[in-house]
N, C-alpha and C positions, 0 to 999 in steps of 0.2 A: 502557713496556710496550705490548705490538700489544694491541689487541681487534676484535673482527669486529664492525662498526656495521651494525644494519639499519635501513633505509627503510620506514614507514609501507606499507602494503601498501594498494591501494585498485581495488577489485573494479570492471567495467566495469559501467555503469549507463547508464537512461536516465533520462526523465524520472518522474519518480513523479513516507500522508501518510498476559487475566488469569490468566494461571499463572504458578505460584513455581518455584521451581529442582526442587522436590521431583513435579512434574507429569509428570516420564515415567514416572512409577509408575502414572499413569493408565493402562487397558487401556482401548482405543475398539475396536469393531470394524469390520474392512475395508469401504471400499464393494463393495458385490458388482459381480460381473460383470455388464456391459450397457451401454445407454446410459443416458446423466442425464439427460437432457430425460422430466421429469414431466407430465402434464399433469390437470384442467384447468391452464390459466396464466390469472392473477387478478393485477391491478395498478390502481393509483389516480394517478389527477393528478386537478389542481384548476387553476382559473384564479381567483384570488382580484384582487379590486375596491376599490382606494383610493378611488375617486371613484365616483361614481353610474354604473354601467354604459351606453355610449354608445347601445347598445340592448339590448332584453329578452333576456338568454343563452340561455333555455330554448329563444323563439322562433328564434335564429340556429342552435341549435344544432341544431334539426330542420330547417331550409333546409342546412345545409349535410349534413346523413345525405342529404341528396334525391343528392346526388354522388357520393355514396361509394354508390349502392344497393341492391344483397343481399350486398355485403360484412361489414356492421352493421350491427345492429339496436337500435334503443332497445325496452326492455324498464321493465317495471313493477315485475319483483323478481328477483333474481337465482336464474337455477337451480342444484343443485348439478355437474348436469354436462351444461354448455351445448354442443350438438352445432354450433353454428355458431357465429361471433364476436358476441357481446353487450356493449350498453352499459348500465348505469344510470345515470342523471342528477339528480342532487340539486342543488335551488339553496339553498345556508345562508344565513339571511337575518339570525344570529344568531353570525357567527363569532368575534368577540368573549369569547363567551361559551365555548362547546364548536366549535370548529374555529380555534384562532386563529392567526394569519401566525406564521412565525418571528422571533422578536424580533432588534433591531439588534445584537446580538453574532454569533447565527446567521448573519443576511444577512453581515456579514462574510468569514467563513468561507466560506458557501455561498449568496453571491448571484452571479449570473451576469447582468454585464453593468448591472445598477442603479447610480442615480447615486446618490446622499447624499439626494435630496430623494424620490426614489422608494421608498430604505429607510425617510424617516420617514414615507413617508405610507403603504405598507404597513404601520404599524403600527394602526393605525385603519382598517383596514379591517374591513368588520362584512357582507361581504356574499363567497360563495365559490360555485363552481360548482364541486362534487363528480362527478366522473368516473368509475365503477367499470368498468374494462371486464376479460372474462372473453372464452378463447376455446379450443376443445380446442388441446392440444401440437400436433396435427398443422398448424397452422395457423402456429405460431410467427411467427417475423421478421416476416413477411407482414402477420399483423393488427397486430403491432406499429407497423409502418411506418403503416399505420392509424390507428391513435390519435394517434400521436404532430402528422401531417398535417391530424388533424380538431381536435386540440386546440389546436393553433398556428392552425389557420383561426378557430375562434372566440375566441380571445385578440385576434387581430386586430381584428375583428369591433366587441367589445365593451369594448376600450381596457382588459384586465386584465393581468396577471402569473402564468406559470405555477408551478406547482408539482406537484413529484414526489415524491410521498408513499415510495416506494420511496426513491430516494437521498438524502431530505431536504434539496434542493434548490430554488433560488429564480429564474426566469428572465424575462429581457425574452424578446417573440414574435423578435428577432433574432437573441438571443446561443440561443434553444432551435433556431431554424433550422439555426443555425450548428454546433452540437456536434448535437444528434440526427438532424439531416435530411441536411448535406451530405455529412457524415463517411462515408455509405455506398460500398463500391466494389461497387457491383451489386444483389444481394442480399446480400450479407455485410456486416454494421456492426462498426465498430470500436469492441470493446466499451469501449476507455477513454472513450470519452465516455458511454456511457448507466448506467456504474457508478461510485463512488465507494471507497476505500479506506479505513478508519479504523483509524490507529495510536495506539496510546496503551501508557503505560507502566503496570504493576503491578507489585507487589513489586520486582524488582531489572530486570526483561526489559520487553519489547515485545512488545505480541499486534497482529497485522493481519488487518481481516477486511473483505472488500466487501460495499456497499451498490447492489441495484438489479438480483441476476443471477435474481430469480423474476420480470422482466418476460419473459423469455425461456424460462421452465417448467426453472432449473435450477439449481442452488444456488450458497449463497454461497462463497465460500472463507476460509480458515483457515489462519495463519501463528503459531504461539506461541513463544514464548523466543527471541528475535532480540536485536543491541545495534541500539543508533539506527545507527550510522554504518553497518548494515549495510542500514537504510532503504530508498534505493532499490534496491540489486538483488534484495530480498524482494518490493518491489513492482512491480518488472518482470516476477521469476516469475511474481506473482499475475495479472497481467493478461494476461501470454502464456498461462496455463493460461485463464484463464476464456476467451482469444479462441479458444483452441483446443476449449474445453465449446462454445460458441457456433455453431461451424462442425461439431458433430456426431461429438467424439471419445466415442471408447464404450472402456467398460473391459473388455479382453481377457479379466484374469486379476483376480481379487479382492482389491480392496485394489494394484494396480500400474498404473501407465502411464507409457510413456514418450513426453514434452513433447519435441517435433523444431521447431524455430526454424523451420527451414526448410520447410516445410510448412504453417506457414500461408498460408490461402486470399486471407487481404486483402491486398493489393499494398502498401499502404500502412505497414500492422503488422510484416509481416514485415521489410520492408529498414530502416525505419528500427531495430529491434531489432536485424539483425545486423549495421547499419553500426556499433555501438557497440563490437564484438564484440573482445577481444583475439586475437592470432596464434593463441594456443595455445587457445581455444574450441571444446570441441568441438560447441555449439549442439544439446545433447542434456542432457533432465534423467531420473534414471531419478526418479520419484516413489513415494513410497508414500503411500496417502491412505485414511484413516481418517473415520469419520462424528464431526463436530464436536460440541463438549460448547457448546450455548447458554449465554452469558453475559446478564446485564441489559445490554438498551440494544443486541443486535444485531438482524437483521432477523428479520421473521419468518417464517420460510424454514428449508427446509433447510440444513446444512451440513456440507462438505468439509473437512477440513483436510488440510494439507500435511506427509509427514515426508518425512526422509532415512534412514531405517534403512538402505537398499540403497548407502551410499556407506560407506567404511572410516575408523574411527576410533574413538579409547575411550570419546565422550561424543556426544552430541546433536549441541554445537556443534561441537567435530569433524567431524561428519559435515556439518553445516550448513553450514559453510565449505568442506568438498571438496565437495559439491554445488555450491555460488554458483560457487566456483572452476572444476571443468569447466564450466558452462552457458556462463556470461562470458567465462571467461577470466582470467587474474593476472597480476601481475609484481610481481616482486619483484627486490631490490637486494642483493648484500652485499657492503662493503668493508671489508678492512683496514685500520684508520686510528690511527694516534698519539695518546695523550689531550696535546694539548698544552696549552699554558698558558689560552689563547683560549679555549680548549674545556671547559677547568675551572671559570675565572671565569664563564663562562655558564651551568655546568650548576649553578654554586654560585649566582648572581644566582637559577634557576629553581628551586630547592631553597628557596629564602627562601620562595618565592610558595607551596608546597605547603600549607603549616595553612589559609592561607586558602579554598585549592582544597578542602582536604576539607570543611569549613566549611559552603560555597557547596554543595559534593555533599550534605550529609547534611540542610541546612536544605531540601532539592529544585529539581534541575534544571528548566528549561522542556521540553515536550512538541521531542524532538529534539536535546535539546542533550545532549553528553556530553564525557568527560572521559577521556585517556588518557595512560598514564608511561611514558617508556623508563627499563627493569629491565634486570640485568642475570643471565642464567641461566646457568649452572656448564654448562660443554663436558667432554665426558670426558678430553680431554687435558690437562683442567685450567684452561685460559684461560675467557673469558666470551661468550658471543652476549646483543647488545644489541637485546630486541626491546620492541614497544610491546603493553599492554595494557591494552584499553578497562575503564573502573572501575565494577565492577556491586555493593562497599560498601567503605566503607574507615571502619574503627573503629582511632581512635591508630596505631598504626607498621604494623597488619594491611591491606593491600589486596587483595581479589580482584575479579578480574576476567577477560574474554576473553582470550586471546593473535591480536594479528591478524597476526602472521609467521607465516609458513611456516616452522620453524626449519631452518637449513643442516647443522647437527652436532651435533643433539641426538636420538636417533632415539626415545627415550623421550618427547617432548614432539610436538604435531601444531598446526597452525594451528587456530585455533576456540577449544579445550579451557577451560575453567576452568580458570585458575593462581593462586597467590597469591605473592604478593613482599612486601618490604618498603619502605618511607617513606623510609628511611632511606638506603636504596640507590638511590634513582630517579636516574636521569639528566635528564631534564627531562619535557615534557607539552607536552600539545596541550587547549585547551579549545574547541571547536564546537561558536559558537552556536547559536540556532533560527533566527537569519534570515544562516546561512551567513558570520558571522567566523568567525576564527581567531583565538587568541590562543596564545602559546608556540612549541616549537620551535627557539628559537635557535639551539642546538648543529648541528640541523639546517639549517638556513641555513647556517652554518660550514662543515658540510661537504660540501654542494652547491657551495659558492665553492670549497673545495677541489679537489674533483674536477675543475670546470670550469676551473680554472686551472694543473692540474698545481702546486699550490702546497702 
């Protein structure tokens, strides 16, 4: 019997890291028309001290304002709306206590550039130089580029490790040079280095939101109900919208803008984003962007969220997958192909492995890891289209999940959508860990040798 086999579909990406299913019932309302850059703009670093400071911070840090001149000012209390660039300067002499380093599981995650010995003795450190600087919006980048320049001078200075209270991050004076100082092409910074992403899983989906875009008077962003595997090209969006907030996009129309790849200002941002870009991209998102509903533990900041209403389909992720799909770009595969014997014993060897897969799913995946089956779905001429669907619960013989084909002959069905199939029917799977294996697929192998052998 012929059946039409698809191919895992897998969205053009670069580098990229809490709502339930029932969440588009939320009503948010549109970001109005205008631009985003708020101002004042308010941000905090620290340079915190494992060992006795090489010299007195307070003192270094007014020798080195004497450089920087009427650009910044050290100041005694913060005003609420500081008409030129302001610092306040607190030395903690008790961090231990109420300011204390990120612990060694954090530096982990987000230390930049620390050795093993530098993360343990950050931990004991009892001594921090708190940073407040404040500057009107109209100053933006500029005083930015500021702090960043005087905070790295005195880290130097005084033999400490910085910290950026905004993206909760941890930096040697080298690895901070390196990502916030060099990365600039002119006046434009590229915003992936001075912001952070955090994705994490709730109920069955993925929410992503950045960390670090009120150094710049503009808010965070907002990605909800995503799968893992759709990971990074959610976070390519996010970072090409915030480069694009950054360089001074303003909102036409209320609640709409449309993200042009091509028109970013940074040299750098842009090509590397459209060298990833499939044929068929058309490096245009339309957005719809909504004011974000705060969760525990985001910044605290404005925020932006991201929809697709404006792309065509009968669900969210419908729409979520025809958006990724234009921006990027796709491709997709469909062949005809024989269920031969080979192809049976594989899919029957991967059918063994499935109780345990659900098992592994329902006791909970690692942040990134996920799980997908080839099903087979009813074509109106009768026969079957084999596509894969990422696994968002699977209770006994019930799975539901995403659909990540595009289907060829089913015009009832759309890439993205919520499907449910059955256990029983799988064809095989794919398991993708968090640190990027693969387990499964065999059938697929099979018929990759196939093709490539005329066999």
């Amino acid at each position: 019997m012929l059946e039409t086999a698809r191919f895992l579909v897998r969205l053009a990406s670069v580098v990229t890291a809490f709502v339930g299913l029932n969440c588009r019932a939320q009503v948010q309302p549109p970001v109005p028309a205008g631009p985003l850059l708020v101002g004042p703009i308010r941000f905090e670093f620290a340079i915190y001290y494992p060992e006795l400071p090489a010299r007195q911070p307070l003192a270094v840090l007014k020798e080195r304002l004497k450089g920087v001149g009427s650009d910044l000012t050290l100041v005694r209390s913060m005003p609420d709306k500081p008409a030129a660039a302001v610092l306040l300067a607190t030395l903690n002499t008790t961090a231990q206590k109420d300011y204390r380093p990120p612990d060694l599981q954090m530096v982990q995650r987000f230390g930049r550039g620390l050795t093993r010995d530098q993360a343990e003795a950050l931990q004991r450190a009892d001594r921090a130089l708190i940073l407040d600087f404040a500057h009107p919006g109209s100053l933006s980048t500029g005083a930015l580029r500021t702090a960043l320049q005087l905070t790295e001078q005195v880290a130097r200075d005084t033999n400490g490790l910085l910290w950026d209270e905004e993206t909760r991050e941890i930096f040697t004076p080298d690895e901070w040079h390196k990502r916030r100082l060099d990365s600039w092409a002119g006046d434009t910074p590229d915003v992936l280095q001075h912001t952070v992403i955090h994705a994490y899983k709730s109920d069955k989906l993925v929410r992503a939101i950045t960390l670090g875009m009120a150094k710049f008077g503009l808010p965070d962003v907002v990605v909800s109900d995503f799968s893992w595997s759709s990971n990074r090209p959610i976070g390519n969006l996010i970072n090409m919208f915030a480069q694009a907030m950054v360089e001074g996009a303003v909102i036409k129309a209320p609640g709409v803008y449309d993200l042009d790849l091509r028109s970013v200002r940074n040299t750098n941002v842009r090509q590397s984003q459209l060298a990833t870009l499939k044929p068929n991209a058309a490096a245009v998102a339309k957005l719809s962007l909504v004011k974000g509903t705060w969760e525990d533990g985001d910044p605290r900041n404005r925020l932006v969220e991201i929809r697709f209403d404006r792309y065509p389909g009968p669900d969210h992720y419908a729409r979520q997958d025809a958006m990724l799909g234009a921006l990027f770009g796709s491709e997709d595969s469909v062949k005809r192909v024989r269920h031969t014997n080979e192809l049976l014993e594989a899919s029957k060897a991967a059918n063994a492995k499935l109780p345990a897969l659900r098992e592994a799913f329902n006791r909970g995946l690692q942040p990134g890891e996920f799980i997908q089956v080839k099903a087979p779905f009813a074509t109106p001429d009768g026969g079957n289209e084999w596509m894969w669907v990422e696994v968002t619960s699977w209770n006994g013989d019930a799975i539901s999940g995403l659909l990540k084909n595009e289907p060829a002959n089913i015009p009832s069905l759309h890439g993205g959508q919520m499907v449910k199939v059955s256990q029983s029917k799988v064809f095989d799977y794919i398991r993708r860990h968090a640190d990027g294996r693969e387990d499964g697929n065999e059938t697929g192998k099979i018929l990759q040798r196939l093709q490539d052998t005329g066999r």
